[in-house]
C-alpha positions as a printed Julia matrix, in Angstrom:
361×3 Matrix{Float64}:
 58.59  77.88  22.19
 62.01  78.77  22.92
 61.62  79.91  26.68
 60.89  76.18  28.82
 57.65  75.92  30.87
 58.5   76.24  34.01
 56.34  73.37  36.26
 56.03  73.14  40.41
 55.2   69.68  41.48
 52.66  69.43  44.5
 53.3   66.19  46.52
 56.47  64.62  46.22
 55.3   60.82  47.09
 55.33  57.59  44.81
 53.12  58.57  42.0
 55.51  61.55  41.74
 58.63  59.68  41.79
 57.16  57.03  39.7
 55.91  58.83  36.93
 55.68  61.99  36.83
 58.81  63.26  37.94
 60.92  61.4   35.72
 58.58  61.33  32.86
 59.06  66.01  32.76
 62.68  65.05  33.12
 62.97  62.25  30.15
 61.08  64.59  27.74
 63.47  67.6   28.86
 61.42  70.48  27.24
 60.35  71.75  31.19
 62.44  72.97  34.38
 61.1   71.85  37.46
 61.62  74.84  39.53
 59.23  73.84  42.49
 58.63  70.86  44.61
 55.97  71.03  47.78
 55.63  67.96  50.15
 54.31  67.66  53.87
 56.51  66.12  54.77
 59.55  68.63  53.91
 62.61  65.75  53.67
 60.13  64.21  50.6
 60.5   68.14  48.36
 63.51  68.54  49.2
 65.03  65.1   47.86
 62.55  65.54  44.79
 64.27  68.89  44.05
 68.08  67.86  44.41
 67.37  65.36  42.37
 65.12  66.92  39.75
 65.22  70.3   40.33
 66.57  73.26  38.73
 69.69  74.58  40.44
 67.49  77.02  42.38
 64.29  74.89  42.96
 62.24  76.13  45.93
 61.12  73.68  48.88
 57.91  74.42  49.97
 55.33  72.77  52.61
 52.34  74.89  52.14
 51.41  74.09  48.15
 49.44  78.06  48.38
 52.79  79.32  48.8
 54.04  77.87  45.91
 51.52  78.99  43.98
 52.1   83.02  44.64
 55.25  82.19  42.51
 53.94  83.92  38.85
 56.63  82.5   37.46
 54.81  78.86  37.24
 53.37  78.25  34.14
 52.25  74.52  35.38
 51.82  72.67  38.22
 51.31  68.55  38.84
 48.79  67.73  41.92
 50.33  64.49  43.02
 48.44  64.55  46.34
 46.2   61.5   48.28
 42.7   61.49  46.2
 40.62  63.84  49.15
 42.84  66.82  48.12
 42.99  66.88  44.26
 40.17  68.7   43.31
 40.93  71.93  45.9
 44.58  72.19  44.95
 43.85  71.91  41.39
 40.81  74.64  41.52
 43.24  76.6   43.94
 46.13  76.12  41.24
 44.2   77.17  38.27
 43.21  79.93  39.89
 46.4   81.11  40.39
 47.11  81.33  36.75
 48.43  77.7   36.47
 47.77  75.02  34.3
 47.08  71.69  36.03
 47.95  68.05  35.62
 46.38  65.56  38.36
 47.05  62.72  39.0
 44.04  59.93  38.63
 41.18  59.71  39.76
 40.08  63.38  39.12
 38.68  63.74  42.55
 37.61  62.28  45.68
 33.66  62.83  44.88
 31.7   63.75  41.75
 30.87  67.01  43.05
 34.43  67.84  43.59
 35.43  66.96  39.72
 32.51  69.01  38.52
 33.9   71.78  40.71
 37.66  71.05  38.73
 35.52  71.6   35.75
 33.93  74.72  36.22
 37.18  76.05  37.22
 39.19  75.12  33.97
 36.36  77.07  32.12
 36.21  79.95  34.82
 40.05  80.54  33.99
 41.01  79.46  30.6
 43.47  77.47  32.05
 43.9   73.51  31.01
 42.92  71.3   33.06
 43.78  67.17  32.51
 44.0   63.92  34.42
 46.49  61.41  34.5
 45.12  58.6   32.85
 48.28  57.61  31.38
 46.45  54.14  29.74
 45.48  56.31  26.93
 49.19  56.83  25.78
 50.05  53.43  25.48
 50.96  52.33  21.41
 48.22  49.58  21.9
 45.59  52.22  22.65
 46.6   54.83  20.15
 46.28  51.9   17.35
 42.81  50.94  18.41
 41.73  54.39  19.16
 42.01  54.44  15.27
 40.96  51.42  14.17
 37.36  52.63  16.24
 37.68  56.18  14.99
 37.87  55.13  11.52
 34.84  53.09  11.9
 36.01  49.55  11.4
 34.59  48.46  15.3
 30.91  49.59  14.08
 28.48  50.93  16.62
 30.0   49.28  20.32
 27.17  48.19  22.7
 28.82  46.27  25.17
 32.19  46.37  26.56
 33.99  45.08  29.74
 36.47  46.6   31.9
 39.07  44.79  33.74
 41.52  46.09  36.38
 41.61  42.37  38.64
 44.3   41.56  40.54
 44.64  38.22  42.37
 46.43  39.41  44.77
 48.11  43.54  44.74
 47.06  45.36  47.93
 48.93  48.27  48.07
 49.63  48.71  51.94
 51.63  52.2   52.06
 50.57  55.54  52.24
 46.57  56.18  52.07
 46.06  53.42  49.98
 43.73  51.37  52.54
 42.4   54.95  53.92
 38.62  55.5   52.83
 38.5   59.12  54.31
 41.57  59.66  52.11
 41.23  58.04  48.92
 37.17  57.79  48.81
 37.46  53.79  47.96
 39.92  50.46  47.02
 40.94  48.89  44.05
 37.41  50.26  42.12
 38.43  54.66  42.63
 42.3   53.31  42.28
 42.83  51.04  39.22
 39.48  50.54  38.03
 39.3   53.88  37.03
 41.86  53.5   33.9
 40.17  50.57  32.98
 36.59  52.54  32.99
 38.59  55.55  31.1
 39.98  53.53  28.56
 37.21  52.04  28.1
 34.4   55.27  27.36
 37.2   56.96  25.7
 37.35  54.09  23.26
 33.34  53.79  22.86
 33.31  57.65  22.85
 30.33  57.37  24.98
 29.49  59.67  27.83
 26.07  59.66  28.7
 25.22  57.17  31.45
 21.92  56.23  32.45
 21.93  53.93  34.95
 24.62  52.48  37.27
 24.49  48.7   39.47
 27.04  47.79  41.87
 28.46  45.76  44.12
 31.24  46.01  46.46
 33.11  43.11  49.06
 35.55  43.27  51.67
 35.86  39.45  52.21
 39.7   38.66  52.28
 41.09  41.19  54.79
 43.78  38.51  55.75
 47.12  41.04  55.91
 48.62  36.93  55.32
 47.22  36.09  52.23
 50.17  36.06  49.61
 50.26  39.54  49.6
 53.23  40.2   47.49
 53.76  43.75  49.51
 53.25  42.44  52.8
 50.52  42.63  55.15
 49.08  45.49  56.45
 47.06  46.36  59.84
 43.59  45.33  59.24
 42.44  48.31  61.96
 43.39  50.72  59.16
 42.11  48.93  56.25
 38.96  50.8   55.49
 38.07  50.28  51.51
 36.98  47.62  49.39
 38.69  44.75  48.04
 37.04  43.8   45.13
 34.09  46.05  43.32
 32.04  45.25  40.31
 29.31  47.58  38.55
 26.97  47.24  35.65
 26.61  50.22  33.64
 23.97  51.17  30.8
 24.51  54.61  28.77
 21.74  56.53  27.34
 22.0   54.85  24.09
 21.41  51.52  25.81
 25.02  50.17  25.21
 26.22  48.25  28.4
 29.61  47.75  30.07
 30.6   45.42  33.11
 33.52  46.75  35.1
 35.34  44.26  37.1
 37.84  45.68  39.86
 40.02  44.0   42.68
 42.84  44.37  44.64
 42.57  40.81  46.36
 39.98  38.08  44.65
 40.23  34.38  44.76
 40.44  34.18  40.59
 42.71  31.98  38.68
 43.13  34.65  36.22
 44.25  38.15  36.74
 43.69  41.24  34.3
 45.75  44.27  34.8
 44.35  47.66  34.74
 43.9   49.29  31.48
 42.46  46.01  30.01
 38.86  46.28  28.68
 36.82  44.29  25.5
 34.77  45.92  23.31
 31.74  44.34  21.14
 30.63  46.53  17.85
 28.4   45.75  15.23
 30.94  45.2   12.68
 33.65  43.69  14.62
 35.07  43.29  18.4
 38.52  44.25  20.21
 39.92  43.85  23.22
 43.55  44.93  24.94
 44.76  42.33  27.1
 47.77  40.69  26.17
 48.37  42.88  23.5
 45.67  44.01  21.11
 43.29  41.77  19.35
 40.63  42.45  16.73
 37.84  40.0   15.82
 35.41  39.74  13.03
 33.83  37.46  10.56
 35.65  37.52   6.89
 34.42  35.23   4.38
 32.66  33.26   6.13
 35.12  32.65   8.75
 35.96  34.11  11.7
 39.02  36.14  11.91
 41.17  37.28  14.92
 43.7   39.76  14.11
 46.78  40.59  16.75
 48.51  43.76  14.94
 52.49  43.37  15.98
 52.93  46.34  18.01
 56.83  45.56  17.85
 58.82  48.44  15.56
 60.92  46.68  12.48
 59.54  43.13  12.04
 63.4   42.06  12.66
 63.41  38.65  13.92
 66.57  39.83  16.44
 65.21  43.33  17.24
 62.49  43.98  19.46
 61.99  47.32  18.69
 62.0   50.61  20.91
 59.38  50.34  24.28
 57.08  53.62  23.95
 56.6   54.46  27.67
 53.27  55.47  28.25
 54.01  57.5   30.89
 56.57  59.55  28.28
 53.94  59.94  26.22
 51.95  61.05  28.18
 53.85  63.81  29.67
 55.21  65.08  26.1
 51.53  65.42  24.73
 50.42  67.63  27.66
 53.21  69.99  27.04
 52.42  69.97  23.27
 48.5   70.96  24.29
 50.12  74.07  26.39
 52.79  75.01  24.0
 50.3   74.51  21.01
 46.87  75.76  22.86
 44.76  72.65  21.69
 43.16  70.54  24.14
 44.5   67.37  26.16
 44.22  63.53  25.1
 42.2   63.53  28.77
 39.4   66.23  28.69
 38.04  67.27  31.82
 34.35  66.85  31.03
 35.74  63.01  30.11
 37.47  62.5   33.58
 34.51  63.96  35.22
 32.18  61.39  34.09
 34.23  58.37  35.08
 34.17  60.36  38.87
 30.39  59.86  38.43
 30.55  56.61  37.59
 32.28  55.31  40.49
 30.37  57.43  42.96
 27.56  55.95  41.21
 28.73  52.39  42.1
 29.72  52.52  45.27
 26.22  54.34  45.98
 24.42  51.07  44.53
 26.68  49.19  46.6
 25.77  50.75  49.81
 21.87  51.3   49.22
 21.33  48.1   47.09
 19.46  50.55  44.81
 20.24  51.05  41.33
 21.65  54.73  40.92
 19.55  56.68  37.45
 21.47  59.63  36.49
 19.6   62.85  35.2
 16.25  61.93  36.96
């Protein structure tokens, strides 16, 4: 494609400056020609710095997207207002990238859906644990069949301490939820993209707000505890239609010696298990023995060169703008991203009702 894509980026905050923005730049097949903020000082320091020469400023995002001259547009927004921008966006003619979670509420990411297929337009979610090397490697390993059928898996995203005290972060009516809508939701991607599994049945869980000490080692800082409305730690229990089972462990703030960052999950099959923690690591039994195999994920195998860092978030960004340029679908499928909305909702309805939530009943 020799003419560039042009792309308007809708909230100019953190997630914007932190990935998304520079990821479009580092790839530099796309001009960003449009930046829209509430807060106006936030679009307009996005666009001197990453803007085309004549990059527009907006504050309304629906103004920016009566520009035809968009091809694509990033939702960067607080969780609440992803899934009307986006359906307002594609709409418009634009294809959409939000950021994660898909949506506030279920309903709202099965609204995102219907949308993409109402307008032909392409729809994905930034789940950018997908695009690490680590998960591309096991993502074949699986594929090609070496895992066996996988009937139990566990998802990690615990931190010991990692409240995030800016923004909307700590705002329910904003964000929907804590640590379980924020991080745990790469780990639960990761994790049914990996089993390619769906279909859940049924959905346990738990959720605690027991450590809202703003003092507590926070390595941001404290926070006001008036305006601390989510979850610290959430936990759910999940079994799929084909009875496979997978235990999702989430916290921003829990009292464990041991700390798993998001995008970590292990995987049990019938002919061998996995797990990306540290690294990747594959075990089996081999003769008799059992094996554990830890692929180097390091280019060369040159004892003084580490090789060159992929950056998932690079990744990321260049394989959405292959799936426009090329008109084949995204690594993160709508329908996928949808599920893992219903998920969560399902969770922190268990949590509240102390009911188990059945889906499809």
């Amino acid at each position: 494609m020799d003419k560039k894509l042009r792309v308007g980026i809708i909230g100019c905050g953190g997630i914007a400056n932190g990935k998304h923005m520079p990821s479009l730049k580092a790839i530099g097949r796309v001009d960003m020609v449009a930046f829209c903020d509430i807060i106006v000082e936030k679009a307009e320091k996005a666009a001197k710095e990453y803007g085309t020469a004549d990059a527009k400023v907006y504050v309304d995002y629906r103004e920016l997207l009566q520009d035809s001259t968009i091809d694509v547009v990033h939702v960067c927004t607080p969780n609440k207002s992803h899934a009307q921008i986006s359906i307002d966006a594609l709409h418009a003619g634009k294809h959409v990238m939000c950021e994660k979670p898909m949506a506030k509420t279920a309903a709202d990411a099965k609204r995102m859906v219907e949308a993409a297929k109402e307008t032909g337009k392409k729809l994905t979610i930034g789940y950018q644990h997908r695009h690490k090397p680590e998960s591309t490697y096991l993502k074949k390993v699986i594929d090609r069949g070496d895992i066996g059928d996988i009937y139990f898996a566990e998802a990690f995203a615990v931190r010991r301490r990692g409240t995030p005290n800016w923004g909307v972060f700590l705002n329910e009516e904003e964000q929907g939820g804590g640590p379980l809508i924020d991080i745990g939701t790469h780990s639960l991607d990761l994790t049914l993209w990996m089993m390619n599994n769906y279909k859940p049945k049924m959905v346990v869980g738990t959720k605690y707000k027991k450590l809202p000490n703003p003092d507590c080692a926070n390595p941001w800082g404290g926070w006001d505890v008036n305006q601390h409305t989510v979850e610290d730690s959430a936990f759910g229990f999940i079994v799929m239609e084909d009875g496979a089972t997978i235990i999702l462990k989430t916290s921003w703030c829990l009292n464990t010696i041991e700390p798993v960052p998001e995008g970590s999950f292990a995987i049990c099959g019938t002919k061998a298990g996995a797990q990306i923690k540290d690294g990747v690591s594959i075990n089996k039994d081999e003769f008799g023995k059992l094996v554990d195999i830890r692929p180097d994920m390091k280019a060369g195998g040159v004892a003084f060169y580490d090789g060159v860092a992929e950056n998932p978030a690079i990744t990321e960004a260049s394989r959405w703008i292959d799936a426009i340029e090329n008109d084949t679908d995204p690594v993160v499928k709508p329908e996928e991203a949808c599920v893992v909305s219903q998920i969560l909702e399902a969770i922190y309805e268990s949590a509240k009702t102390g009911k188990p939530v059945y889906f499809n009943e």
